[in-house]
Backbone as numpy.savetxt, mean C-alpha at the origin, in Angstrom:
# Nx Ny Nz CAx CAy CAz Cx Cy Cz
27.60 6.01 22.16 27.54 6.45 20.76 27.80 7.95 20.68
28.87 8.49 19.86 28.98 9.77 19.85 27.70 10.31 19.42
27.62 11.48 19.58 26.44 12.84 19.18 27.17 13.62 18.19
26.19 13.90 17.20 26.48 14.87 15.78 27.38 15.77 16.11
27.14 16.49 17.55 27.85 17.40 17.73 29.45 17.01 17.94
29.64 16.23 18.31 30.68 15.59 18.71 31.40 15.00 17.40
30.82 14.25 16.81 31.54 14.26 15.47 31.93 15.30 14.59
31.16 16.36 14.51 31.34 17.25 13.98 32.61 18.29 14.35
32.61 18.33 15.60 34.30 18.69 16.44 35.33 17.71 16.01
35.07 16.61 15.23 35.82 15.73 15.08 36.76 16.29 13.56
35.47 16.42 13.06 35.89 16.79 11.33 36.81 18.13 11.71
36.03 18.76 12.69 36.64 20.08 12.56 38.53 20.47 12.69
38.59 19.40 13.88 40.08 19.10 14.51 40.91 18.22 13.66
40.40 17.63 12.86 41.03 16.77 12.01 41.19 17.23 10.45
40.20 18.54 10.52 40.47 19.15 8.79 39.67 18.06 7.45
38.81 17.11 8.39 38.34 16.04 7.47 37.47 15.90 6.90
36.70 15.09 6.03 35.27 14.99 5.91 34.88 13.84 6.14
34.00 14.08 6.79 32.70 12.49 7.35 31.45 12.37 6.48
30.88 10.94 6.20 29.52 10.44 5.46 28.95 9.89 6.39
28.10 10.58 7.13 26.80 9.24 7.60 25.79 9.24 6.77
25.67 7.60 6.95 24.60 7.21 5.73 23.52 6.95 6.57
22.02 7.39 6.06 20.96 7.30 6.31 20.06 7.71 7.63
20.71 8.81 8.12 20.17 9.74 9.19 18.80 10.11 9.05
18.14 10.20 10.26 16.55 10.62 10.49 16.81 11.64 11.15
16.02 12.68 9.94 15.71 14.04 10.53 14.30 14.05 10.41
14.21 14.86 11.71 12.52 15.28 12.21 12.03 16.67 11.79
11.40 16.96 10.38 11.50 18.08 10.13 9.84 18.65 10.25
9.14 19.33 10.14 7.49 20.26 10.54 6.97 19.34 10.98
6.19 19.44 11.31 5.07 18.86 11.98 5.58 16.99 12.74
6.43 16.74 12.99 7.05 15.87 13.34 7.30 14.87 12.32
7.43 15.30 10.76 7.56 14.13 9.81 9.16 13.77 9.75
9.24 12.40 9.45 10.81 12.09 9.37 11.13 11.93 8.25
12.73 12.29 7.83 12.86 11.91 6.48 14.35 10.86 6.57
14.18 10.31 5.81 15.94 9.74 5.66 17.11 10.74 4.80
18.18 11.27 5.28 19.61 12.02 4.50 20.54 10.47 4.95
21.39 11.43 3.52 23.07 10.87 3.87 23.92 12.44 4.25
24.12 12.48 5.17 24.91 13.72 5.66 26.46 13.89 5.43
27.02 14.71 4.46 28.26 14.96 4.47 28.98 15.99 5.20
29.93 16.49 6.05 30.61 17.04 7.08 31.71 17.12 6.04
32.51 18.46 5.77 33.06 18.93 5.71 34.00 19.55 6.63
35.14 20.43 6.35 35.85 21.35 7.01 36.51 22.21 5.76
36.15 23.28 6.06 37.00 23.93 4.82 37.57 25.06 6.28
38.91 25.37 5.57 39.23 27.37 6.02 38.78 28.45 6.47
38.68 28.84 6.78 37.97 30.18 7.16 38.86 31.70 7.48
38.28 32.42 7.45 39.88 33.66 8.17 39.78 33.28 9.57
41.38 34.03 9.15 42.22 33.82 10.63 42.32 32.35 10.94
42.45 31.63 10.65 43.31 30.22 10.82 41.62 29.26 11.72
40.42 30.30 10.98 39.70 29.72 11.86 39.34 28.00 10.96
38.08 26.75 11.23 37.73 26.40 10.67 36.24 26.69 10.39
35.56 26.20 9.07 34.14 26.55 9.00 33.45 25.02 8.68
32.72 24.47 8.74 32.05 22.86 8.76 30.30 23.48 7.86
30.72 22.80 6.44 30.05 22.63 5.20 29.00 21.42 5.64
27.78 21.55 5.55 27.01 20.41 5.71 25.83 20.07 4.78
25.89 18.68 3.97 25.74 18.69 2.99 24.78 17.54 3.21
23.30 17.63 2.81 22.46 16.58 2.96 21.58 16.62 2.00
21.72 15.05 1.44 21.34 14.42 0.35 19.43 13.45 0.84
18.53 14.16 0.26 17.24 13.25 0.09 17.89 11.76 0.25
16.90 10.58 1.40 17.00 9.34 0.55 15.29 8.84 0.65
14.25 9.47 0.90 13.03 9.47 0.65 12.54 8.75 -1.01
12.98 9.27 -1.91 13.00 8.74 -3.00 13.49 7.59 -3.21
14.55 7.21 -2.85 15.32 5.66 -3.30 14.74 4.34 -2.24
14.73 5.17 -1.27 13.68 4.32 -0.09 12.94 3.89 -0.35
11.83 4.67 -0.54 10.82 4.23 -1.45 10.65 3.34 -3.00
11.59 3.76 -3.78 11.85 2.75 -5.12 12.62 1.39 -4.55
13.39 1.62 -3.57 14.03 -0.03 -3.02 12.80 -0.71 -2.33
11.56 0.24 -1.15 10.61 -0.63 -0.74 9.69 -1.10 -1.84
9.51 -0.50 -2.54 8.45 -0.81 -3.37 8.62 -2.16 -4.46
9.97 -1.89 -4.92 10.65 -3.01 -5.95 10.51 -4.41 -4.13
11.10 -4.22 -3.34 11.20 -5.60 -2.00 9.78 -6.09 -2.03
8.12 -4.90 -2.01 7.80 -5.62 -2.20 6.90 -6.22 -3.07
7.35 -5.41 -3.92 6.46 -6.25 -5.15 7.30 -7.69 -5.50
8.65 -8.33 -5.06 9.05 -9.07 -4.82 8.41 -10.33 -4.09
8.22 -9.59 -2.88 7.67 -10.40 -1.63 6.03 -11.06 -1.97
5.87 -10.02 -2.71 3.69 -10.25 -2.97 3.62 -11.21 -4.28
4.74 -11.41 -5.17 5.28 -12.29 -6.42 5.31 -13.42 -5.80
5.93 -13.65 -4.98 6.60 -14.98 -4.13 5.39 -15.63 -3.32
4.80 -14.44 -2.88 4.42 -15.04 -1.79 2.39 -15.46 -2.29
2.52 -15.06 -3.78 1.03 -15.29 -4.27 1.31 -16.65 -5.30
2.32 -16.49 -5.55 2.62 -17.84 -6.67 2.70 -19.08 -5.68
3.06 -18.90 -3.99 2.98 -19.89 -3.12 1.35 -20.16 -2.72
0.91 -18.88 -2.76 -0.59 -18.93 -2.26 -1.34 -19.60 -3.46
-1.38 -19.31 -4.56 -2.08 -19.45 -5.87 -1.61 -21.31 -5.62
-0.60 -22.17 -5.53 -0.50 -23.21 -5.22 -0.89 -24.09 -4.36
-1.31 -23.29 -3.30 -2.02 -23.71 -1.81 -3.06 -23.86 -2.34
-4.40 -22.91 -3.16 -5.62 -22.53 -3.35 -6.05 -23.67 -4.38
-4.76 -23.93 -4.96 -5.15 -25.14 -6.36 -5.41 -26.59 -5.71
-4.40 -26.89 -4.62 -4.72 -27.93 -3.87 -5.96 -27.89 -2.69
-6.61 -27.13 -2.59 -6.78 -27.07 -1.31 -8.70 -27.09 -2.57
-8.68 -26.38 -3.50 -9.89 -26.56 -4.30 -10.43 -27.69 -4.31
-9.62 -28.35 -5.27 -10.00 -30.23 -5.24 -11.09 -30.89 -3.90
-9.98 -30.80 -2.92 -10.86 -31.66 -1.64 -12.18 -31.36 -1.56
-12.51 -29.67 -1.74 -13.84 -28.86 -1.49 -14.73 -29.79 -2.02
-14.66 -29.80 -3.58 -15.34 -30.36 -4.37 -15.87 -31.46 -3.86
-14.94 -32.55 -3.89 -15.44 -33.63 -2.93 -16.41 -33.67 -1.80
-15.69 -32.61 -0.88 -16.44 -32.79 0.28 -17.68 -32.02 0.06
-17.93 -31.30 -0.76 -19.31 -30.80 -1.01 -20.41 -31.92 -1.31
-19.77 -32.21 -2.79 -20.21 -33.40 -3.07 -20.76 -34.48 -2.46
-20.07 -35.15 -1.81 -20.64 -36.08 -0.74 -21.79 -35.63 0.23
-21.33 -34.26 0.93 -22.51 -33.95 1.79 -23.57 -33.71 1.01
-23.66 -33.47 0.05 -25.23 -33.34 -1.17 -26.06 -34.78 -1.48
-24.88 -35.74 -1.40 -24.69 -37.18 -1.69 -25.73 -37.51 -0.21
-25.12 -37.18 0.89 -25.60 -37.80 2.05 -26.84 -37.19 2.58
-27.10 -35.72 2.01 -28.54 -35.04 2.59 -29.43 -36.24 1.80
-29.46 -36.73 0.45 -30.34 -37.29 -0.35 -30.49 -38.66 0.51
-29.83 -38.96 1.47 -29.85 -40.12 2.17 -30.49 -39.98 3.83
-30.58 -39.04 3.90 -31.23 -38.81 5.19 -32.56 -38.32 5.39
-33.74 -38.79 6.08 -34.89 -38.24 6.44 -34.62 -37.38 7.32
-33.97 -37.50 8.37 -34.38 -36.48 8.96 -33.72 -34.99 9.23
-34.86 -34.36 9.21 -34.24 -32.34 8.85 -33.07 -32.32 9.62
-32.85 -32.43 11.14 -31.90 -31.81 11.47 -30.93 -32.47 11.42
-30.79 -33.84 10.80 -29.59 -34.03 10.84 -29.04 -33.68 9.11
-30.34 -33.15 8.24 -30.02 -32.74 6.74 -29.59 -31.07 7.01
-29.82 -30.64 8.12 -28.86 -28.72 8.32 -27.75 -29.29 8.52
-27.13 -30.61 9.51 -25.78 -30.83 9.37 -24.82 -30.94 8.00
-25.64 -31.50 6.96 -24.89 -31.63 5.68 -25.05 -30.01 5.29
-26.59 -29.27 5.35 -26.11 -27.79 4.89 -25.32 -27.11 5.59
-24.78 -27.52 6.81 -23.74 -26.39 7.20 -22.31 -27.08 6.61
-22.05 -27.76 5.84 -20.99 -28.50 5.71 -21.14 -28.06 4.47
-22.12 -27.92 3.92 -22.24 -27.41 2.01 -21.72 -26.00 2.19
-22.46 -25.29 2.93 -22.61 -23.57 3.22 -20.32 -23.27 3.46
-20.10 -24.22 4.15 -18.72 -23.73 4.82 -18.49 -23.90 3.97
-18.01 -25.14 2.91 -17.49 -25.89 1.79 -17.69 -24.30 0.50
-18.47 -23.66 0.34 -18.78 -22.48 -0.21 -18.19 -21.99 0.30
-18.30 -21.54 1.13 -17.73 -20.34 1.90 -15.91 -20.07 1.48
-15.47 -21.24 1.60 -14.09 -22.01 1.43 -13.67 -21.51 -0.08
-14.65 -22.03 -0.91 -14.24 -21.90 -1.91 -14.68 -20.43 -2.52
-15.38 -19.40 -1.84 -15.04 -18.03 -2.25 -13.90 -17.52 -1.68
-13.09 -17.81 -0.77 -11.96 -17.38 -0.25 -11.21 -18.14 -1.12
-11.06 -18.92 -1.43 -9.95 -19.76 -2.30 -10.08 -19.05 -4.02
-11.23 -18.41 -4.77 -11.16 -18.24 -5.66 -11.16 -16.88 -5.55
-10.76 -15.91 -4.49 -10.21 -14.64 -3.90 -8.78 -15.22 -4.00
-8.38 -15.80 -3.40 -6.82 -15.87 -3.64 -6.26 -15.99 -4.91
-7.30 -16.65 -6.08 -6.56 -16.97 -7.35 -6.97 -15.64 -8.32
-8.50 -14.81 -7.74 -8.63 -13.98 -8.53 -7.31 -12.91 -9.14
-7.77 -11.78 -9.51 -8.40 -11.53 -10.81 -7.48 -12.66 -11.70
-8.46 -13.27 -12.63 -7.70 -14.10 -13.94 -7.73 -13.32 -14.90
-8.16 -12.05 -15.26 -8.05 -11.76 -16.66 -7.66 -10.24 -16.76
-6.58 -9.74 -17.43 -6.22 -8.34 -17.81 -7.33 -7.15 -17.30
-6.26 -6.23 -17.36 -7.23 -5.08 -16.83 -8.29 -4.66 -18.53
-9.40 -4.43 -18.68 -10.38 -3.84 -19.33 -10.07 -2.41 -19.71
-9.36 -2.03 -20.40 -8.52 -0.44 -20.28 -9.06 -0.11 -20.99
-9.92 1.69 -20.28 -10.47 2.35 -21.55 -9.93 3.92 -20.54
-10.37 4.89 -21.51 -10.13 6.08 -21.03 -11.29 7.06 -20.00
-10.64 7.14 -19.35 -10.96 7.12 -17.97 -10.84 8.54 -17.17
-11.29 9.41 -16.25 -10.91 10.41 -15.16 -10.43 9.58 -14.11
-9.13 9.96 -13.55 -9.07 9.03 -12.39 -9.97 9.42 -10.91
-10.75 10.68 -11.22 -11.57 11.24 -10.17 -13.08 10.68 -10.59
-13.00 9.58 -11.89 -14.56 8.78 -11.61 -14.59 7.61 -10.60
-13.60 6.99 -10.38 -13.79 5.91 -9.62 -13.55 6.63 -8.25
-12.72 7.49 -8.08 -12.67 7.75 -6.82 -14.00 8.12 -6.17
-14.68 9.19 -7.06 -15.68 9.69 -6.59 -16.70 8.91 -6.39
-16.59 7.49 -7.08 -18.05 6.00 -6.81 -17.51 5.98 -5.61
-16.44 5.62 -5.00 -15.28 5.04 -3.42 -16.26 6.33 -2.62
-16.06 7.38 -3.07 -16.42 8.20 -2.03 -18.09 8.19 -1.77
-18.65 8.18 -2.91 -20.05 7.66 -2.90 -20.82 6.88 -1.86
-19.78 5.30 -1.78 -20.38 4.05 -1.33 -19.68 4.43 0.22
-18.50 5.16 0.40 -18.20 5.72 1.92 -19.33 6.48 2.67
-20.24 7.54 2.24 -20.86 7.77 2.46 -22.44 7.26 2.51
-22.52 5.69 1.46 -23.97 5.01 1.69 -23.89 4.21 2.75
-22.40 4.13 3.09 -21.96 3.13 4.37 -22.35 4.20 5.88
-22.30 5.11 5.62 -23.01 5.50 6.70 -21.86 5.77 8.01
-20.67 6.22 7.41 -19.35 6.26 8.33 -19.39 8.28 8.81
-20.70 8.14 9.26 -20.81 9.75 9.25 -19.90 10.42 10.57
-18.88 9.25 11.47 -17.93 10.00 12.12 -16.67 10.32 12.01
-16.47 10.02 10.08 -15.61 10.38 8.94 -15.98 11.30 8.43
-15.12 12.40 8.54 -15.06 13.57 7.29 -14.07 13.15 5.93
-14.92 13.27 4.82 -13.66 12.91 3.30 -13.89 14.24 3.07
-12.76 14.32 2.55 -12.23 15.89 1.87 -11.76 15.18 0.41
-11.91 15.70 -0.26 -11.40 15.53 -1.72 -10.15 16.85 -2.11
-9.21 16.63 -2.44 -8.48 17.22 -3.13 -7.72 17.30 -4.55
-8.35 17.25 -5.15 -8.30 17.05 -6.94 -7.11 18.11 -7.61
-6.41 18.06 -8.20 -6.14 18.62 -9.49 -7.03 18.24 -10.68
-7.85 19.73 -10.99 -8.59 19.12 -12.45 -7.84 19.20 -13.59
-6.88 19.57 -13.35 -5.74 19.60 -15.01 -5.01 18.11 -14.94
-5.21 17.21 -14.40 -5.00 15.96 -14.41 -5.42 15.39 -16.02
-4.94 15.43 -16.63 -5.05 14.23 -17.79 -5.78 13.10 -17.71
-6.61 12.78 -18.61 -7.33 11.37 -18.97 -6.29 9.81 -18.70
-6.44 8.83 -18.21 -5.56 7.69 -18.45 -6.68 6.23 -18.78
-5.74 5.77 -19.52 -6.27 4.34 -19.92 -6.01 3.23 -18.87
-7.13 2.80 -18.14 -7.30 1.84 -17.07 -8.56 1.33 -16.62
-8.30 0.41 -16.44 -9.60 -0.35 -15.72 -10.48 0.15 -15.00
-11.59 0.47 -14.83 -12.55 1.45 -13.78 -12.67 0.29 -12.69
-13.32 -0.59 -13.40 -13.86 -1.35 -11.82 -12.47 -1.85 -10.94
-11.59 -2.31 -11.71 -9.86 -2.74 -11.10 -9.31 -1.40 -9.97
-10.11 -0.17 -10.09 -9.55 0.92 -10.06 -10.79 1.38 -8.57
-11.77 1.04 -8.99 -12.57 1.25 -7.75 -12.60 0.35 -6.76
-12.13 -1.16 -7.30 -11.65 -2.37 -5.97 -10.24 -1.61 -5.35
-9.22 -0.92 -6.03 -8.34 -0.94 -5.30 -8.33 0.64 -4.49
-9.05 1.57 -4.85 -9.26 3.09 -3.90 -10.52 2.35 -2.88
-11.54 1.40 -3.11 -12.18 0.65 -1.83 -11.58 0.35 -0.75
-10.85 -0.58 -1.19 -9.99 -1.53 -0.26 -8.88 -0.68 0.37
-8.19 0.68 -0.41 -7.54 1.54 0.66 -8.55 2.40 1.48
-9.49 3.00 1.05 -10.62 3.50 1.82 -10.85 2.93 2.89
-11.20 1.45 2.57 -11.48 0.93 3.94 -10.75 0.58 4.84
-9.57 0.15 4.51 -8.35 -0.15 5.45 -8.26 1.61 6.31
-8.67 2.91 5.83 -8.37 4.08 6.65 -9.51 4.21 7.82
-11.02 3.65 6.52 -12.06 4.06 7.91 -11.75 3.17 9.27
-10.82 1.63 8.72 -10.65 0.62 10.14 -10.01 1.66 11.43
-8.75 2.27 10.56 -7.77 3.15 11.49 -8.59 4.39 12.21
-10.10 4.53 12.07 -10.71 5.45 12.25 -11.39 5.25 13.47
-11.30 4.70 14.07 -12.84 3.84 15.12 -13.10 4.82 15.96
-12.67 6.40 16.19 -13.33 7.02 16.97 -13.47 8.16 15.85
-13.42 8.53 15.14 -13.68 9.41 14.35 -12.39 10.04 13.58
-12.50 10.89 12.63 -11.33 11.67 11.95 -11.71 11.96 10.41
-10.26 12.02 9.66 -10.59 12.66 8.45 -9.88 11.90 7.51
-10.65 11.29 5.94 -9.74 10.65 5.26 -10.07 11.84 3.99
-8.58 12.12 3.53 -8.63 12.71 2.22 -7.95 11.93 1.10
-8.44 12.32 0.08 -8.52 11.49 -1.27 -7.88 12.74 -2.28
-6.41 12.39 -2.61 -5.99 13.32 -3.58 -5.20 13.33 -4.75
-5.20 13.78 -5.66 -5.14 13.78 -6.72 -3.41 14.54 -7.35
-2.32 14.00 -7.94 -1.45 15.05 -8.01 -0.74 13.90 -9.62
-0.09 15.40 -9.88 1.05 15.02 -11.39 2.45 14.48 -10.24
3.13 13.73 -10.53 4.74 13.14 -10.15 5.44 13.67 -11.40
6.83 13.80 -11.10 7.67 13.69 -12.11 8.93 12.80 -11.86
9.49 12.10 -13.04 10.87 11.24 -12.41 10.18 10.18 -11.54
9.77 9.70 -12.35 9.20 8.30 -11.16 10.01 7.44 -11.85
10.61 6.13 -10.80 10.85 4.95 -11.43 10.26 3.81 -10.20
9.54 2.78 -11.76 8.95 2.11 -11.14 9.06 0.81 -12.05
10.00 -0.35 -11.24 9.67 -1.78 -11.37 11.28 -1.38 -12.44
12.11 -0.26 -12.31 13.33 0.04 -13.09 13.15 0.52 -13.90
11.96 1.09 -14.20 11.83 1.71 -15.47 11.50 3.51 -15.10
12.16 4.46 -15.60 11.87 5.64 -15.67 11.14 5.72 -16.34
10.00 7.05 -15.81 8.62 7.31 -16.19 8.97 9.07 -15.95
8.42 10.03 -17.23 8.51 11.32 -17.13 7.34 12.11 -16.09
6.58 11.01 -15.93 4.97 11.77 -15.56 4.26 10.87 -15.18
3.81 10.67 -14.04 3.28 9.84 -13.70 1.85 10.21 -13.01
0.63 9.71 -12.71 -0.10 10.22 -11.93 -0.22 9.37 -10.20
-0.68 10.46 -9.56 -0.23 9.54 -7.78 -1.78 9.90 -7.75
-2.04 8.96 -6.80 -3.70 8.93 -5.84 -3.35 9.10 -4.30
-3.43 9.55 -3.12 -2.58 9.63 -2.04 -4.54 9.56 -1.54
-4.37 8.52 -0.44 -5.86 8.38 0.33 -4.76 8.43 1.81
-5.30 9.65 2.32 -4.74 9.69 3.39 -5.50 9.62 4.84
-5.49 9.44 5.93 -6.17 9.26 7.29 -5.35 9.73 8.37
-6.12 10.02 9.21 -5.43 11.03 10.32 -5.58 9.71 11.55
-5.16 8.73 11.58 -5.48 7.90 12.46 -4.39 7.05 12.95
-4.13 6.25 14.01 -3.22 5.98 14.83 -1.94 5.77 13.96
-2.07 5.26 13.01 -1.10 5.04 12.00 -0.20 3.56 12.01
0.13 3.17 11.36 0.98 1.79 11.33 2.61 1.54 11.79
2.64 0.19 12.43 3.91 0.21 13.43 4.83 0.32 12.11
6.27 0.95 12.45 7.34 0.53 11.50 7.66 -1.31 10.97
7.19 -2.44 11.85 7.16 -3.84 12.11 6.17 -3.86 11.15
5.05 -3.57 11.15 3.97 -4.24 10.49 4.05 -3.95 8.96
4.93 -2.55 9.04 4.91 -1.66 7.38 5.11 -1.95 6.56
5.95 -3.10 6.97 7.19 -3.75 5.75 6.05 -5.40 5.22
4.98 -5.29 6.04 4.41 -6.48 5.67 3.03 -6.37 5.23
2.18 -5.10 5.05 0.72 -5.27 4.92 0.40 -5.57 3.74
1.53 -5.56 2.70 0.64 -5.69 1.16 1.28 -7.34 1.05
1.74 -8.10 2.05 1.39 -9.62 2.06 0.46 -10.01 2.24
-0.17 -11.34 1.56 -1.52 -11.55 1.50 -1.84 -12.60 2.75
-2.90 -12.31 3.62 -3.12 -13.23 4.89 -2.76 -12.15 5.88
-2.20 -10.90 5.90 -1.73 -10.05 6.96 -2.74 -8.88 7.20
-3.21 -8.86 8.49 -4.66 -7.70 8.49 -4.47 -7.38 9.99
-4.67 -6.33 10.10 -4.75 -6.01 11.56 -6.65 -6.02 12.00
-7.43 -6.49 11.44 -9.26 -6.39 11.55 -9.36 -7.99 11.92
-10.30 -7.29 13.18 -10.43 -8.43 13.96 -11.23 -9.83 13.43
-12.14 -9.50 11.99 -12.50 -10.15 10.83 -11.92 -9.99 9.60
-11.29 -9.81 9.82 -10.43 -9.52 8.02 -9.68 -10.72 7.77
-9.60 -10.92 6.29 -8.90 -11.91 5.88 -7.35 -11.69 5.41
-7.41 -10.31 5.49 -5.97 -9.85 5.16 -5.81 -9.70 3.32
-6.57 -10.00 2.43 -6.71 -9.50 1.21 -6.49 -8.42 0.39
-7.26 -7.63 1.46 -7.59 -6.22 0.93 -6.04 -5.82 0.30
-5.30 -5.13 1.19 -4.17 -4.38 0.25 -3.24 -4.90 -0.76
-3.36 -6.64 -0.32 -2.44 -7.47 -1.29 -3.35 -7.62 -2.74
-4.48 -7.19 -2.50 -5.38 -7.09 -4.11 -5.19 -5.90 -4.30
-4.91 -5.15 -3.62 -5.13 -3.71 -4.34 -3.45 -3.11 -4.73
-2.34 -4.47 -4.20 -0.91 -3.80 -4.80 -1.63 -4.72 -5.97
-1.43 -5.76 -6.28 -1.65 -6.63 -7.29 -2.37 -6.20 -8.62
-3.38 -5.48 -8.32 -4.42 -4.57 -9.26 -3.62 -3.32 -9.73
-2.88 -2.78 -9.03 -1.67 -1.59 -9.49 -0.73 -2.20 -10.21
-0.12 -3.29 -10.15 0.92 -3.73 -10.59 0.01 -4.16 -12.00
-0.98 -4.72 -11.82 -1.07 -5.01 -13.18 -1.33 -4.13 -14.39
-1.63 -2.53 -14.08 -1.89 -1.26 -14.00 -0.29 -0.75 -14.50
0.68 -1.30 -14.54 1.95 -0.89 -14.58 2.42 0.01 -13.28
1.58 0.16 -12.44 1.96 1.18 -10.97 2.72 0.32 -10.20
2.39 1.47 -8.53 3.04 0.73 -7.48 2.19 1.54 -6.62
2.26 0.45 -5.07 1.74 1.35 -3.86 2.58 1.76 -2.99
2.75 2.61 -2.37 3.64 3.42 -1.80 3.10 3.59 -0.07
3.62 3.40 1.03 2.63 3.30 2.09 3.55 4.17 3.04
3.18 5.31 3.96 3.91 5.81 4.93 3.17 6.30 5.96
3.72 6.19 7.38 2.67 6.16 8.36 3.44 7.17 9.63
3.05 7.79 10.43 3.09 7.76 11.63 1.24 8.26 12.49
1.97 8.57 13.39 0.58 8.76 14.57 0.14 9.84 13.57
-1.38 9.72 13.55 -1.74 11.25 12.86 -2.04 11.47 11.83
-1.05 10.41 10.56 -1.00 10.89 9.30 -0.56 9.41 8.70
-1.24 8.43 7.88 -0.91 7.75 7.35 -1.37 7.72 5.95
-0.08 7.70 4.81 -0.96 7.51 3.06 0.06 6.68 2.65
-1.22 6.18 1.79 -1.22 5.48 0.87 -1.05 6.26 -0.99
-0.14 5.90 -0.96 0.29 6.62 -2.49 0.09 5.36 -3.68
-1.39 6.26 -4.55 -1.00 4.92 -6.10 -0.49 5.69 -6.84
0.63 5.26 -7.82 1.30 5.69 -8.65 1.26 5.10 -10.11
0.35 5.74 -11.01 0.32 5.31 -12.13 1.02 5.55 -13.15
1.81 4.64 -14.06 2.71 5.66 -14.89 1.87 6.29 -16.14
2.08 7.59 -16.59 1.71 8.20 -17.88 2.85 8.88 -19.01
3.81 8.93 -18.55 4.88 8.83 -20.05 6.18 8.52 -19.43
6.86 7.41 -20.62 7.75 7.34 -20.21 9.08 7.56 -20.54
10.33 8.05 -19.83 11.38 8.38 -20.50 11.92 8.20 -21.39
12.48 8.71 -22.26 12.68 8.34 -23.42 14.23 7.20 -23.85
């Protein structure tokens, strides 16, 4: 495979211009970004040549193409789940039923804990099954700080007793009021919270921050102003393989997890008119919510 440099002798000898599309540059602190790089050749004195190099952001469109794939993918793949959960309800019933049916038929205790562990699972079943169909009803929208719910998240981080986590808060207080759900809003900064303290297991730092966007588009729609939530963690960070899949529902890297968490908490944004935004390496992984607050005209 040629080297930049080498192409670039190319343009030069040939008087041409070259497009590579979608180059990774490694720029401070080892973050990567995606360009489209244009190569030039223009003139120079004395019959010399000079090579114009011209690189275009694709950080932005990246992000609006992942985000639209997967709010796609979490559509598809919950209207399949929400169908699984409808069939899979029914039997419960039954089989609850009966074992309630059959304790009333048995004297003796231990073989009546066999029907309660068959009631208890049969429950159990059906709170995971009415997790998959939850939330049924619109977000509750009233006007809101988006630094009240955060600050309950940060609250219950600290009654949890994760004292080999440092949270840092980073707020803008000129942040504007928005109309949204509080509790919709504290399930979904939870559920990213906790997905950072998992990435945490020997200690580190999650910050929680607060910023204005401008030029957002989200779901195709331009938005003048948007507000972002960025919960960030300094911890091993997520494979490029797994990235493209965590806000599918059933996908968890916790050795007890059901895999819920982030596919409720895109789902709770989306219904929010937002999106979640996820970027990772070693060191530094966030989570961006993006709420819209005005939109283009």
């Amino acid at each position: 495979m040629e080297t930049l440099r080498e192409r670039m002798r190319g343009v030069a000898s040939e008087n041409a211009t070259l497009t590579l599309r979608e180059m990774v540059v490694t720029g401070a602190h080892a973050a990567h970004c995606y360009v489209d790089l244009t190569i030039s050749a223009w003139p120079g004195a004395g019959g010399s040549i000079r090579l114009v190099l011209e690189f275009q952001a694709l950080d932005r469109q990246r992000l609006i193409a992942r985000a639209n794939e997967m709010r796609a993918q979490h559509a598809a793949s919950r209207e399949m789940i929400r169908g699984l959960a409808h069939e899979i309800k029914n039997p419960l019933g039954g089989l609850r039923g009966a074992a309630q049916l059959l304790e009333h038929q048995l004297d003796d205790p231990e073989l009546r804990e066999y029907t309660a562990v068959i009631q208890r699972e049969a429950d159990r079943l059906r709170t995971l099954v009415d997790d998959l169909l939850a939330p049924r009803k619109p977000p509750d929208k009233r006007t809101i700080s988006i630094h009240e719910p955060l600050d309950h998240v940060a609250a219950l981080l600290q009654a949890n007793n994760h004292r080999h986590i440092q949270l840092l808060r980073d707020y803008d207080p000129s942040l504007p009021a928005i109309e949204a759900d509080r509790d919709q809003l504290v399930q979904v900064f939870f559920n990213l919270v906790d997905n950072a303290v998992t990435a945490l297991t020997a200690g580190g730092q999650i910050t929680l921050k607060t910023r204005i966007e401008r030029l957002v588009t989200i779901d195709k729609i331009q938005y003048r102003k948007a507000l972002r939530v960025d919960v960030i963690d300094d911890g091993r960070g997520i494979s490029e393989a797994r990235l493209n899949h965590i806000f599918q529902p059933m996908v968890s890297s916790k050795a007890h997890g059901g895999g819920m968490g982030l596919a409720l908490a895109q789902y709770l944004v989306q219904l929010h008119g937002g999106m979640i935004n996820c970027s990772s390496r070693p060191g530094h992984t966030q989570f961006s919510v993006v709420l819209p607050l005005e939109r283009c005209a």
